[in-house]
C-alpha positions as CSV (number, residue, x, y, z in Angstrom):
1,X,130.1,-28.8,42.6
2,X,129.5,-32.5,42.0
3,X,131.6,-33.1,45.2
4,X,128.7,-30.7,47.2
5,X,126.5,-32.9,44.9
6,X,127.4,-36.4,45.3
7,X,127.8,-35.2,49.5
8,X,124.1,-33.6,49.2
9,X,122.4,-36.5,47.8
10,X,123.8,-39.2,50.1
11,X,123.7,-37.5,53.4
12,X,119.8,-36.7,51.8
13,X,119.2,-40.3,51.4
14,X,120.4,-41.1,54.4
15,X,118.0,-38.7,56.8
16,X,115.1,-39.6,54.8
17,X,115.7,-43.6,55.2
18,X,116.5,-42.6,58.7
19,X,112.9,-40.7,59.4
20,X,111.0,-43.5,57.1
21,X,112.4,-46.0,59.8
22,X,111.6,-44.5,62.6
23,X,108.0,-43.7,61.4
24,X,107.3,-47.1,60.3
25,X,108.6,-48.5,64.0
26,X,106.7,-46.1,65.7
27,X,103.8,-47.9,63.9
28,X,105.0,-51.3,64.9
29,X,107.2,-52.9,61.9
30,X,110.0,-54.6,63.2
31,X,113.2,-52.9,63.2
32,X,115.5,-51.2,65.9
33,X,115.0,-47.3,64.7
34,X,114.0,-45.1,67.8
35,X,110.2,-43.9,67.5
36,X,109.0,-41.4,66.1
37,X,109.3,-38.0,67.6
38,X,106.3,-37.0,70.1
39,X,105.4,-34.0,68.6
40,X,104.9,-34.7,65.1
41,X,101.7,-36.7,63.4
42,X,102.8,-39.7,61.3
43,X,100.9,-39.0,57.8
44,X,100.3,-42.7,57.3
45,X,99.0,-42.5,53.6
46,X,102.3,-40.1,52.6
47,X,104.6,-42.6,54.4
48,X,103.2,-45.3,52.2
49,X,103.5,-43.5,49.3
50,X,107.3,-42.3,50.4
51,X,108.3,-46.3,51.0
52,X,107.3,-47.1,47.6
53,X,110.1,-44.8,45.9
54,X,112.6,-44.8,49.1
55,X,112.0,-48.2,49.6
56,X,113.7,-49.1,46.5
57,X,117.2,-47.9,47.9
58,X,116.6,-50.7,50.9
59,X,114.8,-53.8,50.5
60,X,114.5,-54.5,54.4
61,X,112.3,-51.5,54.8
62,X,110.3,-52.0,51.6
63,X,109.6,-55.3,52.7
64,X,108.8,-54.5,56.4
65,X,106.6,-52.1,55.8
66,X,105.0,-54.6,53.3
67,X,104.6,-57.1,56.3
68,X,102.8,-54.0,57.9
69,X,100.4,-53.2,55.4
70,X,99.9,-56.9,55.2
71,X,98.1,-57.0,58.3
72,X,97.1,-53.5,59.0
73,X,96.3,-52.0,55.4
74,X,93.0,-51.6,55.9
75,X,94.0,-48.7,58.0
76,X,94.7,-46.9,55.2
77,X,92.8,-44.3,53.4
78,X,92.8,-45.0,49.7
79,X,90.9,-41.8,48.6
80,X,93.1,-39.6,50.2
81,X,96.2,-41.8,49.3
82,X,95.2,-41.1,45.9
83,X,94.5,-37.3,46.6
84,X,98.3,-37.1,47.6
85,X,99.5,-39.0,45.1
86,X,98.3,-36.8,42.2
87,X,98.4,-33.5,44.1
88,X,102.1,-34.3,45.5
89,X,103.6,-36.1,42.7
90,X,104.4,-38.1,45.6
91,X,105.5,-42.3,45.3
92,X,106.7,-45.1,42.3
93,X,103.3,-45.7,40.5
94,X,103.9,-49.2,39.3
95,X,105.2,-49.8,43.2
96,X,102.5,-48.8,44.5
97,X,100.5,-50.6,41.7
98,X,102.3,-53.9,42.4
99,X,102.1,-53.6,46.2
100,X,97.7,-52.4,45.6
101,X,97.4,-55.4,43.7
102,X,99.4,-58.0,46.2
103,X,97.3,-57.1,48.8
104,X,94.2,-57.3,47.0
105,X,94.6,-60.8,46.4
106,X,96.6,-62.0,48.8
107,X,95.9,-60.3,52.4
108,X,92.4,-60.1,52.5
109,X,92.1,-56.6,51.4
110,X,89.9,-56.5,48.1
111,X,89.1,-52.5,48.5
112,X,92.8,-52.0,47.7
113,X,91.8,-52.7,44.2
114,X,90.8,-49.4,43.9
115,X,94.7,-48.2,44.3
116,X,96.0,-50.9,41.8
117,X,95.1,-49.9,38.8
118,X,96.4,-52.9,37.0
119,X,97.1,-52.6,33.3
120,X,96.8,-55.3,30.7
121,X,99.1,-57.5,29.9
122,X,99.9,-55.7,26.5
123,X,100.8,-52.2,28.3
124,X,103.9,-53.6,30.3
125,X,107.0,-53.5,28.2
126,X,109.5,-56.0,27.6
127,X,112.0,-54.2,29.7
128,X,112.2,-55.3,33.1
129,X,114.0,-53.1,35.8
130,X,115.4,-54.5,39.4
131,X,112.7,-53.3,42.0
132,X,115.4,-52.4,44.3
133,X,118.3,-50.3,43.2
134,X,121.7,-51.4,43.5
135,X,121.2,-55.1,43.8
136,X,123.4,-56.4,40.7
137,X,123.1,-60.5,39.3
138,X,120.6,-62.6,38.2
139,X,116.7,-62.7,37.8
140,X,115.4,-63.3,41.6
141,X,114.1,-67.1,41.2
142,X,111.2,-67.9,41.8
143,X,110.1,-64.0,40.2
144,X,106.9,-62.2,42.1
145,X,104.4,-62.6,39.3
146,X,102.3,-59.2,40.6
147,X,105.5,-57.3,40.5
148,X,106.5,-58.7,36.9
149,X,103.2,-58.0,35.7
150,X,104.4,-53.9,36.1
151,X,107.5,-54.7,34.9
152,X,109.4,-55.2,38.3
153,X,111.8,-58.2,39.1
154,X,111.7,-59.1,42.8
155,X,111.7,-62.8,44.5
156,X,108.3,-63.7,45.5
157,X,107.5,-61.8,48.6
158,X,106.3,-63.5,51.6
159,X,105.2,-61.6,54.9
160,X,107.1,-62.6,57.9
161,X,104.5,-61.5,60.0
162,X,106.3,-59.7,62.6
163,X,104.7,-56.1,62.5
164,X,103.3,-55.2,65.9
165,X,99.6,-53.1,65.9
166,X,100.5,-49.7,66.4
167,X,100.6,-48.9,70.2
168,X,97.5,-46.6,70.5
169,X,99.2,-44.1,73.3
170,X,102.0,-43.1,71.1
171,X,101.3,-39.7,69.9
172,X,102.8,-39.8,66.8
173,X,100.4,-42.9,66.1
174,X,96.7,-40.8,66.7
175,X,96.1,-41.2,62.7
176,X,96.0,-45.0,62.7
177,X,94.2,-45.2,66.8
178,X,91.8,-42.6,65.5
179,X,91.1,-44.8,62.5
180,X,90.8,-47.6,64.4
181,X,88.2,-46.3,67.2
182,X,85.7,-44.1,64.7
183,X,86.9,-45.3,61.1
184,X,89.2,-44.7,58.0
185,X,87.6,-41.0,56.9
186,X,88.2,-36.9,56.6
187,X,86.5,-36.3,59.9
188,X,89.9,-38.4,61.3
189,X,92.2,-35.9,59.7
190,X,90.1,-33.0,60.6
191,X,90.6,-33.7,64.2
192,X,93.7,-34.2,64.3
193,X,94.8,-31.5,62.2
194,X,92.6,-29.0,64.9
195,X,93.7,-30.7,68.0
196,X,97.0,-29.6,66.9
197,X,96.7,-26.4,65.8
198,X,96.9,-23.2,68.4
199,X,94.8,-21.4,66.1
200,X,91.3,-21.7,64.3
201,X,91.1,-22.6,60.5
202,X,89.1,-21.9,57.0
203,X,87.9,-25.1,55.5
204,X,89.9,-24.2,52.5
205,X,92.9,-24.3,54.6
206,X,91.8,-27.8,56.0
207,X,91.1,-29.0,53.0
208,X,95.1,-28.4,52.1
209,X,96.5,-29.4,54.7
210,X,94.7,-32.6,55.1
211,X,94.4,-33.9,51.1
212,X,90.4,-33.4,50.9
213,X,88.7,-31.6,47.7
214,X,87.2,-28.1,49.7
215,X,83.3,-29.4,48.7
216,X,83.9,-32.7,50.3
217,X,85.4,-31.3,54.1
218,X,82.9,-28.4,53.9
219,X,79.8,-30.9,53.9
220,X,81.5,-32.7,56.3
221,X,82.6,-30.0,59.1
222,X,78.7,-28.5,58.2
223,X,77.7,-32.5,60.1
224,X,80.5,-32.0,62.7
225,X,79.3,-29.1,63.9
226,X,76.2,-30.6,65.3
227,X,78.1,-32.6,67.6
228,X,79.1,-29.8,69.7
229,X,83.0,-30.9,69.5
230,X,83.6,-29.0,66.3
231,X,83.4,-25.0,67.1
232,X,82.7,-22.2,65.0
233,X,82.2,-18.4,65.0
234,X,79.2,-19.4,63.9
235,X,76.3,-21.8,64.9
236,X,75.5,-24.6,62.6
237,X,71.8,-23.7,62.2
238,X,73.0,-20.0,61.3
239,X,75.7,-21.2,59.0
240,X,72.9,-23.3,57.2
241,X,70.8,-20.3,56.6
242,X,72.9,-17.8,55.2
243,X,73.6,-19.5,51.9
244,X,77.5,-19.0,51.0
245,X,78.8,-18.2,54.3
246,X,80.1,-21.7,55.3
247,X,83.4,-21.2,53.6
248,X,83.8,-18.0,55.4
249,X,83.5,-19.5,58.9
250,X,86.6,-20.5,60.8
251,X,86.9,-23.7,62.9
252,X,88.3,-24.8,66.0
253,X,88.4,-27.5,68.4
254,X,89.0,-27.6,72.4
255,X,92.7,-29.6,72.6
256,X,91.5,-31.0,76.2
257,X,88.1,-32.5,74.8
258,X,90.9,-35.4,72.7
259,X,93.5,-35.6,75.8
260,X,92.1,-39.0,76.1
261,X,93.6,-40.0,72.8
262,X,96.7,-39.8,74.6
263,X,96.4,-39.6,78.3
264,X,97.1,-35.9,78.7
265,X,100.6,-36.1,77.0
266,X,100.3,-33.3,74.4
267,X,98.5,-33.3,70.8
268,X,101.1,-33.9,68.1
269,X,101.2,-31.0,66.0
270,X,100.3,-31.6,62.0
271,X,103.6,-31.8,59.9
272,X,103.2,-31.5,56.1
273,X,104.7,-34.8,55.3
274,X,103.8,-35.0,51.8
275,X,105.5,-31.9,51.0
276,X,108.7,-32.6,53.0
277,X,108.6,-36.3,51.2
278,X,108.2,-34.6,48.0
279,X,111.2,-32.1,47.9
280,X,113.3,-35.1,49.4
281,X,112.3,-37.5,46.9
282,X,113.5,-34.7,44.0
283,X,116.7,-34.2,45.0
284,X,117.5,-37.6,44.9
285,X,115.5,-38.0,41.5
286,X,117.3,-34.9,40.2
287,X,120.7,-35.6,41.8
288,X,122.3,-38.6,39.3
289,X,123.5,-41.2,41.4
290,X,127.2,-42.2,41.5
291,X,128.1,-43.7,38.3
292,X,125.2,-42.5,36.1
293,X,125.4,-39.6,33.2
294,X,125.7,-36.4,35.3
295,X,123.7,-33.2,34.7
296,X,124.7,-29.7,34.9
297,X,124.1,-28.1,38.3
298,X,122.2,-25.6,36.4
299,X,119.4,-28.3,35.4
300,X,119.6,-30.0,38.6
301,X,118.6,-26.7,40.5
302,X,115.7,-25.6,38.0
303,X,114.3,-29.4,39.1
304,X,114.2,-28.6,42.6
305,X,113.4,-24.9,42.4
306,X,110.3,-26.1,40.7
307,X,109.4,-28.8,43.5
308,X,109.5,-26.5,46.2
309,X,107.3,-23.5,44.3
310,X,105.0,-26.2,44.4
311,X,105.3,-27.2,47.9
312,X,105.8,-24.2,48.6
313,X,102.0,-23.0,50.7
314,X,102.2,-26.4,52.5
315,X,105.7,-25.8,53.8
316,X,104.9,-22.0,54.9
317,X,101.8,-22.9,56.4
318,X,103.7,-25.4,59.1
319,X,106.4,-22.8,59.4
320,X,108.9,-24.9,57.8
321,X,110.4,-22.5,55.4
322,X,112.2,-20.3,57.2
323,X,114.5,-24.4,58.2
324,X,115.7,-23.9,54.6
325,X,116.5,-19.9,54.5
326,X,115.9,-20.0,50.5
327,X,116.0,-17.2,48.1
328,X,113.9,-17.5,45.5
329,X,115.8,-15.4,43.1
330,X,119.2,-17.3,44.7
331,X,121.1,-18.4,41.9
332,X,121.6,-22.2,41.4
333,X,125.2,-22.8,42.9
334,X,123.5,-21.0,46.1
335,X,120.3,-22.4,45.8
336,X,122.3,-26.0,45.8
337,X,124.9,-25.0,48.9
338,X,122.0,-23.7,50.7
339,X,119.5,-26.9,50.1
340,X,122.7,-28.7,51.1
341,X,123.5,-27.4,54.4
342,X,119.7,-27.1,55.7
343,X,117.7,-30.2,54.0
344,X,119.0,-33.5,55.4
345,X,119.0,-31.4,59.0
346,X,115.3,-30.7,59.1
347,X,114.7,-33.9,57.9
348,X,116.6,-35.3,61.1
349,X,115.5,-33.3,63.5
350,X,111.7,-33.8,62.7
C-alpha cells in the first residue's frame, strides 16, 4: 500500500503541475508548456488560488505566475476569489495573503487589499516555514519582508516582467478577454458558463457553478434579460410581476450571438476547476510526502472520501464523475487503487 501510495501522490503532483503550466501559458506567463486545451474555460480566480498551494512544490511557476498577476491582476475577481476560497477550501491562506498584500503595495493594485487580510504583527508566530517545499539551507538573504510578515521565508521577489497579455482568440482565455472588453463581474461568468452549455439553466444552478451567492446572480440575470441576449421561458416584464417565480425560470443563451469572442472556433465548455483543484490538492495534503511520519491508508482515504462528498454536485454536474468510477461504499484499499488509476489521467487529459 504505501508503494501504490508514494506512486499515487507523485504521478498526482505531477499532472496537476503539468495542467497549472499549461493554463498559466495559455494566459501568457513565460514558460514552454503547450496551451491550454480548446475546449475547456481557464477558471482564472481557482488557478490563482491552485498556484498558491501547488506553487510551493516549484518556485518557477509560483514566481511566473506572480510576474503575471503583477501586471494583469486587476483581471481578477476578488469577490468571487474569495467565494471559492471559503466554499472550496481551495489555496495556502497566508500565500495568498503574502502575494494580496505584495501587490497592493507594490504593482499598482490597491483593491487587492481586500484579499490580503494582513494580520498584526503579534499574530505571526516565531516559527518561520520555507515558502517553497523542498528547498534545504539557509535563510534566503535579503528575506521578502511581505512574506515574513506571514511567517514565510522567500528571497525578495522581483518581477521579471516577461508575462505576455493573454491572446484574446484563444478559447481557453474568454474569462480574462471577457473581462477585459465589459469588466471584472458575475455577468462575465454567466455568459460564459451559458455559451457553453447545450442546455438551459436554474439560477441556482448558475450560481454553483459560477461561485455567486443565488440573491446576487438572480438580480443580476433579472437586468440581463432586458438586453435581449439573455433568454428565458419567460419575459422579463412577466418574471417581474409574478413575485417568486424568478428562481423558477430557466435561462439560456444563443452560442452564435458570442462566436465573435472567438471567431467561430467553438465556445469552450465550463469545467469545474475548483472542484477538480480541490480533490487534487487533498491527496497530496493527505498523502505524507516521502520521508515524513506516514498515516494509515485507512485515515488517508476517510480524508479524501470526505473531499469529494463535498465536491461531489460540482463534479456530477460537468459529467466528471463517472472519469473516476468511485463507489461510495468502496472500501479504503479500493477507494485508494481506484483514485490511483483514474485521477492523475483526468487531470492530463483535461
Amino acid at each position: 500500500m504505501d508503494t501504490l501510495l508514494n506512486d499515487f501522490r507523485s504521478r498526482c503532483l505531477e499532472a496537476i503541475l503539468d495542467l497549472v503550466w499549461r493554463q498559466w501559458c495559455s494566459l501568457g506567463v513565460s514558460g514552454h508548456a503547450q496551451p491550454a486545451k480548446p475546449e475547456h474555460l481557464i477558471d482564472l480566480e481557482a488557478l490563482v488560488l491552485v498556484t498558491t498551494s501547488i506553487g510551493r512544490h516549484e518556485p518557477r511557476l509560483f514566481d511566473e505566475a506572480f510576474d503575471w498577476l503583477a501586471s494583469y491582476g486587476s483581471l481578477i475577481n476578488l469577490q468571487r476569489l474569495t467565494n471559492l476560497q471559503s466554499s472550496h477550501r481551495l489555496g495556502d491562506e497566508p500565500v495568498l495573503r503574502s502575494v494580496a498584500q505584495w501587490l497592493a503595495a507594490k504593482s499598482t493594485q490597491p483593491r487587492w487589499r481586500a484579499a490580503a487580510k494582513i494580520r498584526p504583527d503579534s499574530e505571526v508566530g516565531p516559527a518561520m516555514a520555507p515558502l517553497f517545499f523542498g528547498l534545504k539551507g539557509p535563510t534566503p538573504t535579503p528575506p521578502d519582508d511581505i512574506f515574513r510578515s506571514q511567517g514565510l521565508e522567500r528571497s525578495v521577489f522581483q518581477p521579471r516582467g516577461m508575462s505576455r497579455a493573454p491572446q484574446p482568440l484563444l478559447p481557453p482565455n474568454l474569462m480574462a478577454s471577457l473581462r477585459a472588453l465589459i469588466g471584472v463581474s458575475a455577468r462575465v461568468e454567466i455568459i460564459l458558463y451559458l455559451a457553453g452549455s447545450p442546455s438551459a439553466a436554474y439560477a441556482a444552478e448558475i450560481a454553483r457553478a459560477t461561485g455567486y451567492a443565488p440573491r446576487t446572480l438572480q438580480a443580476v440575470l433579472q437586468e440581463m434579460l432586458l438586453s435581449g441576449h439573455l433568454l428565458s421561458w419567460e419575459p422579463a416584464t412577466q418574471l417581474k410581476r409574478k413575485s417568486g417565480r424568478s428562481g423558477h425560470c430557466r435561462y439560456h443563451l444563443q452560442p452564435t450571438d458570442w462566436a465573435f469572442l472567438t471567431s467561430g472556433k467553438p465556445l469552450p465548455r465550463w469545467t469545474p476547476w475548483a472542484a477538480l483543484f480541490a480533490v487534487a490538492r487533498s491527496v497530496l495534503a493527505a498523502i505524507p510526502a516521502p520521508g515524513e511520519k506516514p498515516r494509515h491508508h485507512v485515515v488517508i482515504s476517510s480524508q479524501l472520501r470526505d473531499t469529494i462528498a463535498a465536491q461531489s454536485l460540482a463534479l456530477a454536474a460537468a459529467g466528471l464523475l463517472p472519469d473516476l468510477d468511485l463507489r461510495p461504499e468502496a472500501p479504503s484499499s479500493e477507494l485508494l487503487q481506484t483514485l490511483a488509476e483514474r485521477l492523475p489521467a483526468l487531470l492530463s487529459n483535461l
